[in-house]
N, C-alpha and C positions, 0 to 999 in steps of 0.2 A: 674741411675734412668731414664735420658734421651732415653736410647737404651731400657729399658723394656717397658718404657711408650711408644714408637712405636709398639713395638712387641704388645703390649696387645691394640693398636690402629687399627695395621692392622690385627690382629685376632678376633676382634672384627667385624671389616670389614665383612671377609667370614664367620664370624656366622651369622652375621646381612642378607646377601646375601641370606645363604640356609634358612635361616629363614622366608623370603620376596619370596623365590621360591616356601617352603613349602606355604605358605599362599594364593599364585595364583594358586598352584595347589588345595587346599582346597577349594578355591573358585570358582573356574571351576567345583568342585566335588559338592559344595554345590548347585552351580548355577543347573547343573542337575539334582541334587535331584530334585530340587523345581519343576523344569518346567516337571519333568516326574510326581511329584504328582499333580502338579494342572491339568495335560492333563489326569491324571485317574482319578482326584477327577469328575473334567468335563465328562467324558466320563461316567462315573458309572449312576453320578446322572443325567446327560445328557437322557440316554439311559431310565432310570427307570418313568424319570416325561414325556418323549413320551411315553411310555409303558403306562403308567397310564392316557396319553389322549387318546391314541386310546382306550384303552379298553371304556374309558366313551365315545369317539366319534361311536364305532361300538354299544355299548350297545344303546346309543341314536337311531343310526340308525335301527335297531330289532325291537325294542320299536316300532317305528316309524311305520314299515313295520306291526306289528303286530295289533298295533290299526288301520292299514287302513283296512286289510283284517278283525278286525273284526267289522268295521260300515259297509265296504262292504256286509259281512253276515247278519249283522242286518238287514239293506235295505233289500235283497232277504227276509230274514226271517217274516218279517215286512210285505210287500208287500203280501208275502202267506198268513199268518196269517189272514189277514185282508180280503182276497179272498174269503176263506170257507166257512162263513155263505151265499155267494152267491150260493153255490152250495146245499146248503139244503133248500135255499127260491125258488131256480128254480128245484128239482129235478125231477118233473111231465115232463119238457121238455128236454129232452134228448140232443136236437142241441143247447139250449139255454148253453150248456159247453164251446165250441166253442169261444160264445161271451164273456163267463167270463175268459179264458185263454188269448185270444186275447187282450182282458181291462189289463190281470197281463202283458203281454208283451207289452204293446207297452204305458203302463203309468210308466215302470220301465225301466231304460236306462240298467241297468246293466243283464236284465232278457231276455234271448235270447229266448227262450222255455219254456212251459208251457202244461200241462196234464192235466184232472181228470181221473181218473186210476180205473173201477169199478172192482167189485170182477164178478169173471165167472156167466153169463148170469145175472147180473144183470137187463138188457134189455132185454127180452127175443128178442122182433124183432129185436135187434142190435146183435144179436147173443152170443157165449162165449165170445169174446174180446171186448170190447167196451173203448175206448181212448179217447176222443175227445184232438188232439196237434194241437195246434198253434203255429209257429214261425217267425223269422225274416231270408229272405235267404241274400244270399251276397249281394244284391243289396236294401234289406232294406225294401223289398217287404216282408207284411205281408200275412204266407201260413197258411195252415191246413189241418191235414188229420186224418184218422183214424191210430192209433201208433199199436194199435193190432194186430199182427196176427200168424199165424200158426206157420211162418219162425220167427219172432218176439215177442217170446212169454213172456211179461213181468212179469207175474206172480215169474216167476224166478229172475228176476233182485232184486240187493240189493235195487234201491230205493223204489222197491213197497216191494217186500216183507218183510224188516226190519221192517220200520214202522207199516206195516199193521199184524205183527204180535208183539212187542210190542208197539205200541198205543201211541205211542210216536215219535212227529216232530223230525228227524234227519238228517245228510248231507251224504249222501253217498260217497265212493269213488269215486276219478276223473277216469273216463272215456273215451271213445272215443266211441261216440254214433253215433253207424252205421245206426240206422232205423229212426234216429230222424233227428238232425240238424247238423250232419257229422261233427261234432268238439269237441274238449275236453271240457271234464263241470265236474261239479259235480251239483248232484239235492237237493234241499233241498226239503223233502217231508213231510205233514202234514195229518196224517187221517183225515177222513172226517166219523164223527160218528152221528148216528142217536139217536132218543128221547133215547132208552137203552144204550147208553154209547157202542155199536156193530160199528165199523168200517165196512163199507161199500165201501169207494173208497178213493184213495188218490190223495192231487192236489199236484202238483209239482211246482216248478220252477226252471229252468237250469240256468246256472251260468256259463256262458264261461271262461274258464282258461284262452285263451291265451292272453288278456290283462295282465291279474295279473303275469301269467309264466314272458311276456315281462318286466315288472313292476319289479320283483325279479331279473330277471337276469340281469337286468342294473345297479344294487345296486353295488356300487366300490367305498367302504369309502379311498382305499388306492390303488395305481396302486399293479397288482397281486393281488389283493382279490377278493372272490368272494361270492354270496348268495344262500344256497341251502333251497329250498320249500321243503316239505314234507309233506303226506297227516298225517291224524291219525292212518294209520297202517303201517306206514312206507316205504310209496312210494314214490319213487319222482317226484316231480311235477316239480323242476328244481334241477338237478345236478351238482355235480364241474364238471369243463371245462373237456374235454378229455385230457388221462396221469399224469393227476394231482392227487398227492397222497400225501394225510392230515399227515403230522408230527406234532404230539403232543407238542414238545419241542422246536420247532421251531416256533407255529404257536400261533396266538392270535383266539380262536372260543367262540362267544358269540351265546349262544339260549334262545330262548321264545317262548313260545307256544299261538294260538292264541285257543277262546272258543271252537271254535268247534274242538279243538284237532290240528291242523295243527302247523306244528313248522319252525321256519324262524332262521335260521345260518349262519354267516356271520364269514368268514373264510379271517384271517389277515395274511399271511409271515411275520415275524418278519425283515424281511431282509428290503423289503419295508417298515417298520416303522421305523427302525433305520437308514436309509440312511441318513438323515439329521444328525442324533448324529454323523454318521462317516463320512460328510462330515466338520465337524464343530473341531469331534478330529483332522481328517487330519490338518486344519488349522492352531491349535493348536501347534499339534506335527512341522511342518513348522515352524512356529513363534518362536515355540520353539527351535529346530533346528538352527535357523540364530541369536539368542541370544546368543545359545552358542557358534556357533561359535563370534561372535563380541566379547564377554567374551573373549573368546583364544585370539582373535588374539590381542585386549588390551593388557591383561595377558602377552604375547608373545611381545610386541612391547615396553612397559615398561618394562619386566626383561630384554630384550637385552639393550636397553639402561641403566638399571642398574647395568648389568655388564660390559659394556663398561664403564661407569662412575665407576665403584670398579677395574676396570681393571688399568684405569687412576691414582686413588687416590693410589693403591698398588707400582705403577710406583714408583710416585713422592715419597711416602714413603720411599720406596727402594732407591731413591736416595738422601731424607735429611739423611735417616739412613748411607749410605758412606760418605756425607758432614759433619756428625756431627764427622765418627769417623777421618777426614780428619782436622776438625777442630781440636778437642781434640790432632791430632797427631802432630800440631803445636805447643800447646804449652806444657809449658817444662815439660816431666815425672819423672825426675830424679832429685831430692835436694841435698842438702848436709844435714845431720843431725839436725842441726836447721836450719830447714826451709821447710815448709811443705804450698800447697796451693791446693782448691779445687774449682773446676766450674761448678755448677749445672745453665743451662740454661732454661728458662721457657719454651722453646718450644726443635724444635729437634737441630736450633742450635741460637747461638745470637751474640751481639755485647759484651760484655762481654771479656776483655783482661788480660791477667798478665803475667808477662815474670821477670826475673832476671839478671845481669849481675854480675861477677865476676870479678873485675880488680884492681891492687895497694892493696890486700889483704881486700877489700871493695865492699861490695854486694848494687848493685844498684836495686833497684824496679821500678817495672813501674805497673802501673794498669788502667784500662781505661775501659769505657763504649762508643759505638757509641750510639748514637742516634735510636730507633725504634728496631723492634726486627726481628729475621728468617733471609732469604736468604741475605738482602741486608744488614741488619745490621754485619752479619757477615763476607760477601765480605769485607765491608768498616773496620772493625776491623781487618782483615787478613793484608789490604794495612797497614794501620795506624802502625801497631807493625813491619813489616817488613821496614816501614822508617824509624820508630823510632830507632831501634836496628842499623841500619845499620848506620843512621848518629849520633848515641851517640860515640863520640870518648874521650879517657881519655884527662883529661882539657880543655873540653869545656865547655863553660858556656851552664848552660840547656835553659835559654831562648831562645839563639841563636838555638839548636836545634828544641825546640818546635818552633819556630817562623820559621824555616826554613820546618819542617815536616807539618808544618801549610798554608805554601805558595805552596808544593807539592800537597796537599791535594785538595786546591781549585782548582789546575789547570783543567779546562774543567769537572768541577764540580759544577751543579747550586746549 
């Protein structure tokens, strides 16, 4: 019973062992589960709620761009509007245009150039062309001249003759106006109708682009982004940067169009929005990374030491299991027919004694317990039997014996 219940101790052992190996390798497995799903779960929903700020931060900014450009128009628009009935209260005076273009520009910040634009020989002594422009030159200096002529023949141009053929105030395409005020504009123009509802002449007001172009093209919600203007027929009034070329599946682009048709697009790289997700996964994954290794090397630092410690315990195993069969081989295997005895020790070995002697046709017993139990109880039971045996002599008295195996016993023995 003693030799199994080792056997099933130290096999118990190396099951307990791969079992405790199995378990740090499971948990080094598990430990990376986790840390690769929480570094995706992060990175997904990371990446998806910056995707969903930019969109509402560029969308803000469009929004933004587009309600300027259209109080901006208002204002120009506003400012005409309001101009025309001066043109039909002074129509008897010809030069008196001059001074009402001159009043639309220099009471309007935004209003560079100004016209009233008559229909051929409306003046007969002003000849077929008659203009009266007023403008602002680079120095701020308010000019004037006659815009009409041979070389410059407006009639043709969209802002006189859109309007003045359907009857209705509208913005023309941006331009580059060579005979006027040598700068990009676009005109907002209004006819100017008489008592029958006949358009007669149209006033203008120019609108220099390149504040607003400057304005659009500084728009960078996101480093790499950029803001494209466009007219209402699909000009550009600012374009993406040169070599830059719009991927669809790559890119975040919001648009809005402002009243008078023009459309303002603000073009995101996705690469530049998510640079913060993937500086934040990198962290993560890092973090992650040095967890697991501290994991391991735990994992690793505890199973060496528990197999050094199972290595130890196997040791000693192995060697109560030779002391036990070392003991058992002491005492005595062989009886005579009556007489049979058995020694079950509680552990692998004990103090626990029995011995026989045969002499004068009379069987002597001896039986004995040391005190305490394992290694030492059974050293001292090994001494104890071999004195005993040795000094039992036929006709001795047993006290004398025990009293002498008793005085052995103590010696240099506390």
């Amino acid at each position: 019973m003693g030799v199994l219940y080792q056997n099933w101790g130290k096999y118990g052992i190396i099951l307990a062992m791969k079992a405790l190996n199995k378990i740090s390798v499971y948990v080094v497995l598990l430990s990376a589960l986790l840390f690769t799903g929480i570094a995706v779960f992060v990175a997904v929903n990371t990446s998806s709620m910056m995707t969903e700020e930019a969109v509402r931060t560029v969308r803000s900014v469009v929004k933004t761009t587009v309600g300027r450009i259209d109080r901006l128009m208002s204002e120009v628009e506003l400012a005409a509007n309001n101009s025309v009935w001066l043109v039909g209260e002074h129509i008897d005076d010809p030069n008196y245009m001059y001074k009402i273009t001159q009043e639309l520009v220099g009471n309007n910040e935004f209003v560079v150039g100004s016209t009233v634009a008559f229909r051929p020989n409306y003046y007969k002594e002003h000849g077929y062309f008659f203009a009266p422009y007023s403008y602002q030159n680079e120095r701020g200096e308010m000019c004037k001249r006659q815009l009409g002529t041979a070389e410059n023949d407006y009639f043709t141009q969209e802002w006189y003759s859109e309007p003045m053929k359907s009857g209705v105030a509208s913005w023309c395409e941006p331009y580059f106006d060579e005979g006027g005020g040598k700068i990009l504009m676009s005109t907002y123009s209004v006819p100017v109708k008489d008592a029958k509802g006949e358009t007669y002449a149209i006033l203008t007001a120019d609108l220099s682009l390149e504040q607003l172009r400057g304005y659009v093209a500084a728009i960078r919600p996101y480093p790499q982004s950029y803001a494209i203007l466009k007219s209402a027929k699909g000009g550009y009034l600012v374009g993406p940067p040169k070599g830059v070329k719009i991927a669809n599946d790559k890119t975040i682009m919001i648009k809005d169009k402002a009243e008078n048709g023009w459309s303002v697009e603000i073009v995101c790289p996705m690469t530049e929005i998510l640079k913060s997700a993937q500086r934040l996964v990198i962290k993560i994954i890092i973090f992650s990374a040095s967890g697991l290794a501290l994991i391991f090397l735990l994992s690793w630092f505890y199973s060496s030491r528990l197999q050094r410690a199972t290595a130890e315990r196997e040791r000693i195993a192995s060697e109560l299991t030779i002391a036990s069969k070392i003991q058992a081989g002491i005492l005595p295997r062989v009886f005579p027919d009556y007489v049979a005895a058995k020694l079950r020790p509680a552990r692998e070995v004990g103090g626990d004694l029995y011995d026989f002697i045969e002499r004068d046709g009379k069987i002597y017993f001896l039986i004995g317990d040391a005190s305490g139990k394992g290694v030492p109880a059974a050293l001292f039971m090994v001494i104890g039997k071999t004195l005993l045996k040795d000094h039992t002599q036929p006709g001795m008295d047993l006290g004398e014996v025990f009293s002498e195996v008793n005085n052995l016993l103590c010696e240099a023995n506390s």
